[in-house]
C-alpha positions as CSV (number, residue, x, y, z in Angstrom):
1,X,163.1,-86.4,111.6
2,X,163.3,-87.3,115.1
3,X,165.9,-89.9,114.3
4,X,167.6,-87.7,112.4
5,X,168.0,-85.2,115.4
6,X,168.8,-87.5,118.1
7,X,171.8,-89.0,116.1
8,X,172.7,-85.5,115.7
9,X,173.0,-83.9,119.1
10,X,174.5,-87.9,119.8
11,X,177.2,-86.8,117.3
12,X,177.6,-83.5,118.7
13,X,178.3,-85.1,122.4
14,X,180.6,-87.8,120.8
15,X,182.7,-84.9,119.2
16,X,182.5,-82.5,122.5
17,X,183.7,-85.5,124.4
18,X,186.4,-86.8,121.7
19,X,187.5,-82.4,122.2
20,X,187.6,-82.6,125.8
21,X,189.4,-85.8,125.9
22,X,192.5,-84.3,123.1
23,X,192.6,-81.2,126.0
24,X,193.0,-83.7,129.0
25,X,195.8,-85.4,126.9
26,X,197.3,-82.1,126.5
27,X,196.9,-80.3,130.0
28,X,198.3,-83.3,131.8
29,X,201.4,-84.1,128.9
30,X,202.7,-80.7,130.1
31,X,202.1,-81.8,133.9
32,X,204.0,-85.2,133.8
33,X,206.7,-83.2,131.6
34,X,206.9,-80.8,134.6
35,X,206.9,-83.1,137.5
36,X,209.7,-84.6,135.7
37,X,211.5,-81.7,135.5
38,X,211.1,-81.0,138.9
39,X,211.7,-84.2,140.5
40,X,215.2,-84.5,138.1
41,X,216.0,-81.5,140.3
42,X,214.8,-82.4,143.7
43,X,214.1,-86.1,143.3
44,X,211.3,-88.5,143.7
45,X,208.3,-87.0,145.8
46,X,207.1,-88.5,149.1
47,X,204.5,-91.2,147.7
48,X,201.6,-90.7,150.6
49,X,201.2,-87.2,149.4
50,X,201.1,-88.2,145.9
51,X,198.2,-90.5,146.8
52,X,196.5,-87.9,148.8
53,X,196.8,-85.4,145.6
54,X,195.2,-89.1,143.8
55,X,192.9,-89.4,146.0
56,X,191.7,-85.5,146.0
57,X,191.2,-86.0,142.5
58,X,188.8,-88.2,142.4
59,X,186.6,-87.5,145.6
60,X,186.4,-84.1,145.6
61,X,187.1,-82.8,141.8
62,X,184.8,-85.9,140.4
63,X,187.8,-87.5,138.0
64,X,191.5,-88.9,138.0
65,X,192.1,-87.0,135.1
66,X,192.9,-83.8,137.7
67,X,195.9,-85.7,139.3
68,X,198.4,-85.0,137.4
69,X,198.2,-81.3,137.7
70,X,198.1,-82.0,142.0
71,X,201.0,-84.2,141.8
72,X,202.8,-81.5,140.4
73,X,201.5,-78.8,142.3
74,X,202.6,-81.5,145.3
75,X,205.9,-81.6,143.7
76,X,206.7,-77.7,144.1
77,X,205.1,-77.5,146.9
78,X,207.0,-80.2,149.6
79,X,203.6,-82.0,150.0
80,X,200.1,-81.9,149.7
81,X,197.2,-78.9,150.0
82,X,193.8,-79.6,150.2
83,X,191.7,-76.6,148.0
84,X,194.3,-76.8,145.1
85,X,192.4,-76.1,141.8
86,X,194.7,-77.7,138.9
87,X,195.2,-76.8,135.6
88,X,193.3,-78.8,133.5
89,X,190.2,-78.5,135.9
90,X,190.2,-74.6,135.5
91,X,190.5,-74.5,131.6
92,X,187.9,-77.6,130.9
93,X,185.4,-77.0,134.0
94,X,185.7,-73.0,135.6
95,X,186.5,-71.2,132.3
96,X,183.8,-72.2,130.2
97,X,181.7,-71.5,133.6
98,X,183.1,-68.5,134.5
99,X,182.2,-65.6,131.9
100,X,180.5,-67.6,128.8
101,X,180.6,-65.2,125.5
102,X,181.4,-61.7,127.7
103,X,184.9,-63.0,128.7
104,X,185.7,-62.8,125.3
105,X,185.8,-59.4,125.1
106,X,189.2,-59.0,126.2
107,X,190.6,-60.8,123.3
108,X,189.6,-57.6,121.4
109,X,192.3,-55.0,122.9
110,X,191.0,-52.7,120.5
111,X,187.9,-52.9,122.2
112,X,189.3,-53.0,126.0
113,X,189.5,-49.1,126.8
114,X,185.7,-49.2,125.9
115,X,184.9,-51.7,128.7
116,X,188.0,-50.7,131.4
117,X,188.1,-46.8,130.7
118,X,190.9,-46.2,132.5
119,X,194.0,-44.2,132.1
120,X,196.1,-47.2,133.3
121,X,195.7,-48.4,129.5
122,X,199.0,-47.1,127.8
123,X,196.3,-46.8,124.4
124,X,197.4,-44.3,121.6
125,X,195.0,-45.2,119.0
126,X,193.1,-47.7,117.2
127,X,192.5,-49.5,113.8
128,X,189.3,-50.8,113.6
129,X,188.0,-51.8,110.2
130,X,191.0,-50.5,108.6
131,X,189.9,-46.7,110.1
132,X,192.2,-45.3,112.4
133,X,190.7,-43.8,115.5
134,X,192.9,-42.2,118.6
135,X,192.6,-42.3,122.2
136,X,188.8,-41.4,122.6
137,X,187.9,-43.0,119.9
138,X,187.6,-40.4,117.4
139,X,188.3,-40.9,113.8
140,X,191.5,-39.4,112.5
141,X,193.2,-39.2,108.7
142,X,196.4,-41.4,108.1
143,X,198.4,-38.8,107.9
144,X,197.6,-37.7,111.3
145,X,198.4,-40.8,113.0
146,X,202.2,-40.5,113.3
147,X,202.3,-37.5,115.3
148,X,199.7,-39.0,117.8
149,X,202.2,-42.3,118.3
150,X,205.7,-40.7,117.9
151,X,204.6,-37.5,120.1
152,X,206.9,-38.7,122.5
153,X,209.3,-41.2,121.7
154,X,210.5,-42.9,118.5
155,X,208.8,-46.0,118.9
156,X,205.1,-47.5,119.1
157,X,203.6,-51.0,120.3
158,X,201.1,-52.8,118.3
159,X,198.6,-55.4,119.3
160,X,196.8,-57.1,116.9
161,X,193.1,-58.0,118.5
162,X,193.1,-61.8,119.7
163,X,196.6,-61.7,119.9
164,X,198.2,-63.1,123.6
165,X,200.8,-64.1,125.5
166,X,203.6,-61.8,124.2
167,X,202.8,-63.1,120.5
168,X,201.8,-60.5,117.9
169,X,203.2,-57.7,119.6
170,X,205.1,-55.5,116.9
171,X,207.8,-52.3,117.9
172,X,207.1,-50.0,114.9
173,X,209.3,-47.1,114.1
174,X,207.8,-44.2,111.7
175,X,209.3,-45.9,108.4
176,X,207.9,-49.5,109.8
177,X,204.8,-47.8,110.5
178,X,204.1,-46.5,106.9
179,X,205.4,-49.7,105.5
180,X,202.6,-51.6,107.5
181,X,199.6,-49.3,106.3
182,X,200.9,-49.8,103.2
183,X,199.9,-53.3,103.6
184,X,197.6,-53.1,105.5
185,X,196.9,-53.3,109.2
186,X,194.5,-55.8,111.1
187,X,192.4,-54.3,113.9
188,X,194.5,-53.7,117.0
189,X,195.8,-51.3,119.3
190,X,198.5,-48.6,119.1
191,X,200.1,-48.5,122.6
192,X,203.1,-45.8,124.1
193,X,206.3,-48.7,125.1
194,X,206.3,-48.6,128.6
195,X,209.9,-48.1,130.6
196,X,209.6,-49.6,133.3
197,X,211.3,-48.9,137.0
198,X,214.7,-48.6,137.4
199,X,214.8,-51.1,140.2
200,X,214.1,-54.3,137.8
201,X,216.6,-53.6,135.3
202,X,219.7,-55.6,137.3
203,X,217.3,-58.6,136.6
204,X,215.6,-57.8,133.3
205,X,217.5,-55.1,131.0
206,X,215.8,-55.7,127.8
207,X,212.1,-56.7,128.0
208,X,210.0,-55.1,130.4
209,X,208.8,-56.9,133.5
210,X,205.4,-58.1,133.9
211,X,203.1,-58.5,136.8
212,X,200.7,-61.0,136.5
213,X,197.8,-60.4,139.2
214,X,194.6,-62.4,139.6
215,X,191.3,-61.6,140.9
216,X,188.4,-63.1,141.1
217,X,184.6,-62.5,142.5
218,X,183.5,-63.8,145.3
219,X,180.5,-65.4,146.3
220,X,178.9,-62.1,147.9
221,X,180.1,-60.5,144.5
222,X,182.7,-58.5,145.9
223,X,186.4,-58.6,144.4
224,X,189.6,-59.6,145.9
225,X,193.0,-60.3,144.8
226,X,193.9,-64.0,144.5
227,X,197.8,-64.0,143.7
228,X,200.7,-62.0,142.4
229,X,203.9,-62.9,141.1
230,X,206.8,-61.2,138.3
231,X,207.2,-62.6,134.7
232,X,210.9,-61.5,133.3
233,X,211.9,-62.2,129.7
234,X,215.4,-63.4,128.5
235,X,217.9,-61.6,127.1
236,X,216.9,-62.1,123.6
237,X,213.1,-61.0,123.7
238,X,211.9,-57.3,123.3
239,X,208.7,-58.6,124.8
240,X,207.8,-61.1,128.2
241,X,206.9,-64.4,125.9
242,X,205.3,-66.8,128.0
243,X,207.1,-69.9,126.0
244,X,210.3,-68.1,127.6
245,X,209.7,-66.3,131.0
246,X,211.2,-66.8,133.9
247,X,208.8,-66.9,136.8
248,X,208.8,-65.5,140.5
249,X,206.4,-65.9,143.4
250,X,205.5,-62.4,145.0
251,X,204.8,-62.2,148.6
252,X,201.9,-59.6,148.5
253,X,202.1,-59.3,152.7
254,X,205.9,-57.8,152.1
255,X,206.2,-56.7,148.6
256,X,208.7,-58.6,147.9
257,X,209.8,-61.6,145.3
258,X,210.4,-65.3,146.7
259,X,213.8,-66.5,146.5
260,X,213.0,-69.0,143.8
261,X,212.0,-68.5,140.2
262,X,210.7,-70.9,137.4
263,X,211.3,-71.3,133.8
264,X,208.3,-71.9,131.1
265,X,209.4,-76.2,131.5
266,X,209.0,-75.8,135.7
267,X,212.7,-75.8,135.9
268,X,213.7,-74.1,139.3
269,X,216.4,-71.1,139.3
270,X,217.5,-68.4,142.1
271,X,219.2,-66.1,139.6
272,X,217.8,-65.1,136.3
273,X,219.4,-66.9,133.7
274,X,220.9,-64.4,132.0
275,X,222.0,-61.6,133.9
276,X,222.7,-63.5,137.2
277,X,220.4,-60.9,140.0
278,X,218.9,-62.8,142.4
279,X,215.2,-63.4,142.9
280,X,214.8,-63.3,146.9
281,X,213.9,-60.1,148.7
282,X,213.5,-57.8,145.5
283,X,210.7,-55.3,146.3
284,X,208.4,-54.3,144.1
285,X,207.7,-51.1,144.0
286,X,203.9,-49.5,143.2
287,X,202.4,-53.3,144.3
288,X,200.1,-51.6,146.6
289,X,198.4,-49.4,144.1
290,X,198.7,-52.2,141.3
291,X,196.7,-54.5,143.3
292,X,194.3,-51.9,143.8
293,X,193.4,-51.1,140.6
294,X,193.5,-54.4,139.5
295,X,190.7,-54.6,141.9
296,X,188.7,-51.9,141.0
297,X,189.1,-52.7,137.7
298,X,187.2,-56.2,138.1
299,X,184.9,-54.4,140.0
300,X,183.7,-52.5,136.4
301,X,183.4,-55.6,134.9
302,X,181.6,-58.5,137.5
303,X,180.2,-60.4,134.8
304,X,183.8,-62.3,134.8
305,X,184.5,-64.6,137.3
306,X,188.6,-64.4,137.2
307,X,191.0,-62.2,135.9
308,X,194.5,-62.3,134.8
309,X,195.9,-59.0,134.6
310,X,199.4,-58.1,133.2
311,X,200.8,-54.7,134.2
312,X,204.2,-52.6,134.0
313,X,205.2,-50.8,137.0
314,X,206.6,-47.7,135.0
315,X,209.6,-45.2,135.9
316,X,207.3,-43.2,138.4
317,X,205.9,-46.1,140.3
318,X,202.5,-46.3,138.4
319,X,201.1,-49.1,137.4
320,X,200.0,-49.5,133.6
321,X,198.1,-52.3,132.3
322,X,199.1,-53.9,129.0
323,X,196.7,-57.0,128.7
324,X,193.8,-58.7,130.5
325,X,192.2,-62.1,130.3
326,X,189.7,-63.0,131.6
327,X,189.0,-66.3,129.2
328,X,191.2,-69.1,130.1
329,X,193.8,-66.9,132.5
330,X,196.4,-69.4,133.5
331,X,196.3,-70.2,137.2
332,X,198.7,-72.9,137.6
333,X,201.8,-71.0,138.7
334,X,200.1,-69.4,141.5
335,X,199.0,-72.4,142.4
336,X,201.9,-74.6,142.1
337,X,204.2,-72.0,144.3
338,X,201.5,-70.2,146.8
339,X,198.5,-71.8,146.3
340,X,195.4,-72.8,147.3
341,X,195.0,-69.7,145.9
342,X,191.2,-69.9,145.2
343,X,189.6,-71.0,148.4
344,X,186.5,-70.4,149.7
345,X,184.9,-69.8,146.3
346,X,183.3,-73.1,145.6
347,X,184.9,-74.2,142.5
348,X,185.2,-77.7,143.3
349,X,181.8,-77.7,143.1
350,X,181.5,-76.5,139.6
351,X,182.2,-80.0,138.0
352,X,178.9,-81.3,139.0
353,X,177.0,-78.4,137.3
354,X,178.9,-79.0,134.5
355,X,178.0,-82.8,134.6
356,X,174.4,-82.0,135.2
């Protein structure tokens, strides 16, 4: 029996380390792909700091697997930061860290105006269990349902629970709507589309611009914002996919966008692709209060050690969350074009718990 066990949990490490090694493959394919791409554009980065970004990897993060991520970070960047946290290292050593089984919860956006409870959320109603429930969570008939999503506009948003990063998102109209009850409906969310402000239309006409903002708890257990920047979609998406965006540094001191953006492959562009408006010196307008409630928000919730939030500024300024995550929130643009974003809160510490 004891035999039996020990060449179990031996074949349960062997498969946990045969996992981990498949995700370092994959995290640092995507960083050599993008230091490729951005040395085709600039050209061959300055060797000393790449060996300082080599070195950083193994002293102080505990493996040369992190390199690739701070060689591209290095890259972008001109030359080498100290306090960098790269890619790979977040998703494989601070995420499963950071909020064990509670972080999951915002997977389940049916589930997210239970645990946020704030009027930010652009929520209409709910299917849960194949019952439809509105705003508050009260139970209402099928027949009711079209006059609560259609009340003021001709279209609805769904998001099916689990779904993320622009994927699953579905524009229904009242004769889509009955078609998909008709066939049935996974849990979800019903959201109101949200227009957003007049002032990023010259970039982004079509699909509505997203801020991405971070925060994360510090060691005192307080909140504060970590980074900022603008995701824009392409002229062919109704939604911001992140396999298509067009990324853009925002100066939270000024308000304003950086002059250069990036797109999904770390390819470097002033102008949007499509519609030609510059990046630099765009304001955007409502930051102030976005990063606020961002804020306040994480402060509801401080069993999570990082959050990505993704928000609309709307025609009136406000800010109105669409999604959270505060799973495996992707940190590596921040870091790449402003970071260290993440000092002072010990993560480069975290591999040795994790090794303990």
């Amino acid at each position: 029996m004891l035999l039996t066990r020990s060449l179990k949990k031996a074949g349960m490490a062997a498969a946990r380390r045969f996992e981990t090694d498949l995700r370092q493959q994959h995290y640092n394919r995507e960083a050599t792909d993008g230091l490729r791409a951005v040395e085709s554009q600039r050209g061959r980065t300055d060797r000393a700091a790449i060996r300082r970004a080599d070195e950083y990897a193994r002293d102080v993060l505990g493996s040369a697997h992190y390199a690739p991520w701070l060689r591209l970070y290095t890259a972008i960047s001109g030359g080498f930061r100290e306090g960098w946290i790269p890619d790979n290292y977040y998703g494989l050593v601070v995420a499963p860290l950071k909020g064990g089984e509670v972080s999951k919860v915002a997977l389940t956006k049916s589930f997210t105006n239970c645990v946020l409870d704030t009027e930010a959320l652009p929520d209409l109603a709910y299917v849960i269990d194949g019952v439809y429930y509105d705003r508050n969570y009260r139970p209402v008939l099928r027949e009711q349902l079209p006059a609560i999503l259609f009340a003021h506009g001709p279209r609805t948003v769904f998001k099916a629970d689990r779904s993320f990063r622009g994927r699953g998102v579905i524009f229904m109209t009242r004769e889509s709507l009955s078609e998909a009850q008709h066939q049935g409906l996974p849990d979800g969310v019903f959201q109101a589309p949200v227009r957003q402000h007049a002032s990023f239309d010259p970039i982004c006409p079509r699909a509505a611009a997203t801020l991405r903002i971070t925060t994360a708890r510090e060691p005192d257990g307080s909140m504060s914002v970590r980074s900022a920047y603008l995701r824009v979609g392409r002229a062919s998406d109704d939604v911001v996919l992140s396999a298509n965006q067009v990324s853009v540094s925002v100066d939270m001191a000024t308000g304003r966008l950086e002059g250069t953006g990036y797109t999904s492959d770390w390819r470097q562009t002033d102008v949007h692709p499509d519609t030609g408006a510059r990046f630099s010196g765009h304001a955007i307008p409502g930051l102030a209060d976005a990063l606020q409630l961002c804020q306040a928000l994480h402060r509801s919730c401080p069993h999570m050690l990082c959050i990505g939030w993704d928000l609309c500024i709307d025609e009136q300024e406000r800010p109105r969350l669409l999604e959270w995550n505060a799973r495996y929130n992707g940190i590596k643009f921040p870091e790449a074009t402003a970071g260290p974003c993440f000092r002072g809160l010990g993560w480069e510490q975290l591999w040795k718990l994790a090794a303990a």
